[in-house]
C-alpha positions in Angstrom: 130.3 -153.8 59.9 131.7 -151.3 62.5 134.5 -153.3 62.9 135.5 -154.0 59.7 134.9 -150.0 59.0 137.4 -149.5 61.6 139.8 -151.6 60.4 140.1 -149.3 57.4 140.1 -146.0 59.2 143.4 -147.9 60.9 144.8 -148.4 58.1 144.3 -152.0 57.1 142.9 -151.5 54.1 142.7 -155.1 52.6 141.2 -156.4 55.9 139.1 -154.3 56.1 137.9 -155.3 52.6 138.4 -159.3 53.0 135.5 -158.3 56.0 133.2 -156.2 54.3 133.5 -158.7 51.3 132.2 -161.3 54.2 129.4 -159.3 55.1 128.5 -158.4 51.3 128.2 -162.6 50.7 126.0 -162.6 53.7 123.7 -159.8 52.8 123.6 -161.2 48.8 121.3 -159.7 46.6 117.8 -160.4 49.0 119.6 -158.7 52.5 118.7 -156.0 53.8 119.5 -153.2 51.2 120.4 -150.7 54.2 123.6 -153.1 55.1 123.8 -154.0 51.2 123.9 -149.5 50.6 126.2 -149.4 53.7 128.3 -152.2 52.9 129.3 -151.5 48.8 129.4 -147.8 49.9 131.9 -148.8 52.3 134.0 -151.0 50.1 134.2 -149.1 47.4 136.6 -146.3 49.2 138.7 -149.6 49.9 139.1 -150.8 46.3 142.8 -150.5 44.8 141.6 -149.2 41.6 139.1 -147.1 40.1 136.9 -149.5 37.9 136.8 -151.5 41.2 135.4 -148.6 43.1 133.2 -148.0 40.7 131.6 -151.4 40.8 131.0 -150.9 44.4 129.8 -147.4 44.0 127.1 -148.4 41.8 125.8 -151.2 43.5 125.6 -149.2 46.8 123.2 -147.0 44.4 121.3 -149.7 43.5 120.6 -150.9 46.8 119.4 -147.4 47.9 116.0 -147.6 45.5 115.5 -150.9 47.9 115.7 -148.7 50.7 112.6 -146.7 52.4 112.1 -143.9 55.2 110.7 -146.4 57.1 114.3 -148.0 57.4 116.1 -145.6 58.0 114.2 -144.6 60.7 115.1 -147.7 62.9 118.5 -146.4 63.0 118.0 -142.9 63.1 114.5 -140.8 64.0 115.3 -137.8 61.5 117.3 -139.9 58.9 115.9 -140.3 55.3 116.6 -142.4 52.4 116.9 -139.0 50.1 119.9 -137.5 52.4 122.1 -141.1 51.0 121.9 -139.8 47.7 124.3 -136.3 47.5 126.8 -138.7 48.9 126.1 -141.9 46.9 126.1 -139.4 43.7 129.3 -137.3 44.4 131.2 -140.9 44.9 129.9 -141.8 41.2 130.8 -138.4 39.8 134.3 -138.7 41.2 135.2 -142.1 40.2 133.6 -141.5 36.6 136.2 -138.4 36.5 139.1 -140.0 37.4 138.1 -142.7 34.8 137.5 -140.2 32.2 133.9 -140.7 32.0 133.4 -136.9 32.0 129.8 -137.0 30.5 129.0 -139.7 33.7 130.6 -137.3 36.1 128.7 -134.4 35.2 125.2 -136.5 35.1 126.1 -137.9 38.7 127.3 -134.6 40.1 124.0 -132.6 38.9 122.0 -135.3 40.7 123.9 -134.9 43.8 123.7 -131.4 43.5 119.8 -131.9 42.5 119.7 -133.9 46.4 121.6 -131.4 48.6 118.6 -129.9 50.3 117.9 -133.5 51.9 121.6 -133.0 53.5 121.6 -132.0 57.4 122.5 -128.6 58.1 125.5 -129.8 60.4 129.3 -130.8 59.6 128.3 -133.7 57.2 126.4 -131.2 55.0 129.1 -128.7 55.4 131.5 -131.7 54.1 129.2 -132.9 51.6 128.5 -129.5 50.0 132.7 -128.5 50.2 133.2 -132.2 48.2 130.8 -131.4 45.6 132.4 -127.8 45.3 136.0 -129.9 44.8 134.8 -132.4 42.2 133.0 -129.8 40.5 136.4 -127.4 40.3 138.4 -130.9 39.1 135.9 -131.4 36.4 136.2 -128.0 35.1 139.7 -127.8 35.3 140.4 -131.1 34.0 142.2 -134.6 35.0 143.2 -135.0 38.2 141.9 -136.5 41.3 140.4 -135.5 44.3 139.8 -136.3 47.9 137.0 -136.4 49.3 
């Protein structure tokens, strides 16, 4: 999964998608939901256009109420499964925006905002907090999009 993520970073976007897209067939509907969470959350900021995203962005939601402490734990001692959800949340809100699902955006961005205590206090909840601040400015002022 690091791999393919990496792809992406380096700019090969529909590699890195053909690889994740891979993985996701592999992990199906019964895999682990932490690499099912991981791996939709990951393809969704890969996806050409916005419906797609979306489609991915949900179903890295769903996989998270699969997911438990317990998990999250094997890959990091002070993670938790409610720190995902800000993240998972603020990627719904944004693509519902930029869709024009205002109604959508604002449900997902008040649950992310409902969430942010779980975020670390460190430069991923600094982030986190700032892209919530962002969408939450684009909503009010209207269509346009944002980055995250």
């Amino acid at each position: 999964m690091g791999a393919a993520v990496e792809l992406g970073r380096d700019g090969d976007r529909p590699g890195a998608r053909d690889a994740l897209t891979r993985l996701w067939e592999r992990a199906s509907v019964d895999g682990d939901a932490m690499h099912r969470c991981s791996i939709a959350h990951y393809l969704a900021d890969l996806q050409d256009s916005p419906a797609d995203e979306l489609m991915w962005d949900e179903r890295a939601l769903a996989a998270v109420t699969d997911l438990d402490d317990e998990r999250v734990r094997r890959v990091h001692d002070s993670m938790r499964v409610r720190a995902f959800l800000p993240s998972l949340h603020l990627n719904l809100a944004d693509v519902h925006r930029r869709l024009g699902n205002i109604g959508e955006a604002r449900e997902h961005l008040a649950a992310a905002t409902k969430e942010v205590d779980a975020l670390p206090d460190d430069d991923y909840g600094s982030m986190m907090l700032g892209a919530l601040d962002r969408v939450r400015e684009a909503l009010d002022s209207g269509p346009q999009d944002v980055d995250q």
